[in-house]
C-alpha positions as CSV (number, residue, x, y, z in Angstrom):
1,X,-46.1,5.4,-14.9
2,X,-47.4,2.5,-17.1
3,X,-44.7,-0.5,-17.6
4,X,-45.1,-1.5,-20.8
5,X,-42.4,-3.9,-23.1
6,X,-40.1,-0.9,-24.2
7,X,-39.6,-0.2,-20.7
8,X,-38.8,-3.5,-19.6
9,X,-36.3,-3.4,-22.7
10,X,-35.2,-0.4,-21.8
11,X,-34.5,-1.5,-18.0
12,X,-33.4,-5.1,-19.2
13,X,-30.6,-3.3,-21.4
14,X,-29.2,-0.8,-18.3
15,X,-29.2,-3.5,-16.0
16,X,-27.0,-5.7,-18.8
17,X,-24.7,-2.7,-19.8
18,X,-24.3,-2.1,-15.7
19,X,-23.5,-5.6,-15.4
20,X,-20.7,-5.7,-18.4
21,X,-19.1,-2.6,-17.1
22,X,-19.1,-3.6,-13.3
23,X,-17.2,-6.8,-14.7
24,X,-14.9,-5.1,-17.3
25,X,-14.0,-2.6,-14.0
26,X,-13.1,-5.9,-11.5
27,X,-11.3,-7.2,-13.9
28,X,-8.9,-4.3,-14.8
29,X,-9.0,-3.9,-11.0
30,X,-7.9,-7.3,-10.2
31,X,-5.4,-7.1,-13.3
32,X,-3.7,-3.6,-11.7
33,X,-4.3,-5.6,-8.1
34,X,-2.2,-9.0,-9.5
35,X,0.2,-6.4,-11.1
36,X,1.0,-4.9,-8.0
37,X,1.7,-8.5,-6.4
38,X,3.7,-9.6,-9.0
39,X,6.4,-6.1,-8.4
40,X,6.7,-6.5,-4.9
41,X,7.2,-9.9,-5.2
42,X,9.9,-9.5,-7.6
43,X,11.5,-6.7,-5.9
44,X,11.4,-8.8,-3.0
45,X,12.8,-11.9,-4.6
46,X,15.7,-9.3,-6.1
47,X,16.8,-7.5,-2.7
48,X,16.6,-11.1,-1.2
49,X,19.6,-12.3,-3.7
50,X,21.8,-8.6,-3.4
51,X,21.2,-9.5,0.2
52,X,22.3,-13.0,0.1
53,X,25.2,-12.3,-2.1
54,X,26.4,-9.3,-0.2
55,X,26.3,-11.2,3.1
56,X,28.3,-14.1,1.4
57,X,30.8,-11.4,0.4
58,X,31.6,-10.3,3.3
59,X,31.7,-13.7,5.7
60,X,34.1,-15.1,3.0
61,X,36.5,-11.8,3.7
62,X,39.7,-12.8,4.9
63,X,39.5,-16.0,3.9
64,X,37.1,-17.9,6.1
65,X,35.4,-20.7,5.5
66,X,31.8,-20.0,5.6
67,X,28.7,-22.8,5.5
68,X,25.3,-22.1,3.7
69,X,22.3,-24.4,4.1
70,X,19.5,-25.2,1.7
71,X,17.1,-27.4,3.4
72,X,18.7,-30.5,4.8
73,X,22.1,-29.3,2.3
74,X,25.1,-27.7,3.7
75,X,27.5,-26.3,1.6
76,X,31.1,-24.7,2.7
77,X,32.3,-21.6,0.8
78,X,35.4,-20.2,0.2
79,X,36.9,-17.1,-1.4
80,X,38.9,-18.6,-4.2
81,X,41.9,-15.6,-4.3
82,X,42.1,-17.9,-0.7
83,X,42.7,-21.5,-2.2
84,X,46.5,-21.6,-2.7
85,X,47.4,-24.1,-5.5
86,X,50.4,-26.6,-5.1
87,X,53.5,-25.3,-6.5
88,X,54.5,-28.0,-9.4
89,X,58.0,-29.3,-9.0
90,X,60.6,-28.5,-12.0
């Protein structure tokens, strides 16, 4: 087989198109990859609050006090159906 230019064009413009589609395919790859990330992240981030809310609910049950921390922060909860007002006098 002889090479001649219309070969080499021929070549030149497979070896381009090959090259576009292999980086049209990583991208939608790394697109449905980041997607992926991104919902487990936010499903985590979500279960992590129920979580935090439904373990607050039930230390502050019966009306104990109950401390939370953020970093070097601490915080006391209470129920506020617990907090009994002062009675005004008439």
């Amino acid at each position: 087989m002889k090479i001649n230019k219309q070969n080499i064009t021929i070549i030149g413009l497979a070896v381009g198109l090959g090259l576009v589609l292999l980086f049209f395919g990583m991208d939608k790859f790394t697109q449905a990859t980041q997607q992926q990330l991104f919902e487990a992240f936010q499903a985590g981030y979500e279960q992590g609050a129920v979580d935090f809310v439904s373990s607050l609910f039930q230390q502050t049950e019966n009306c104990k006090i109950t401390p939370i921390h953020l970093n070097n922060l601490t915080m006391s909860v209470v129920d506020v159906a617990c907090v009994q007002r002062p009675q005004e006098q008439p």
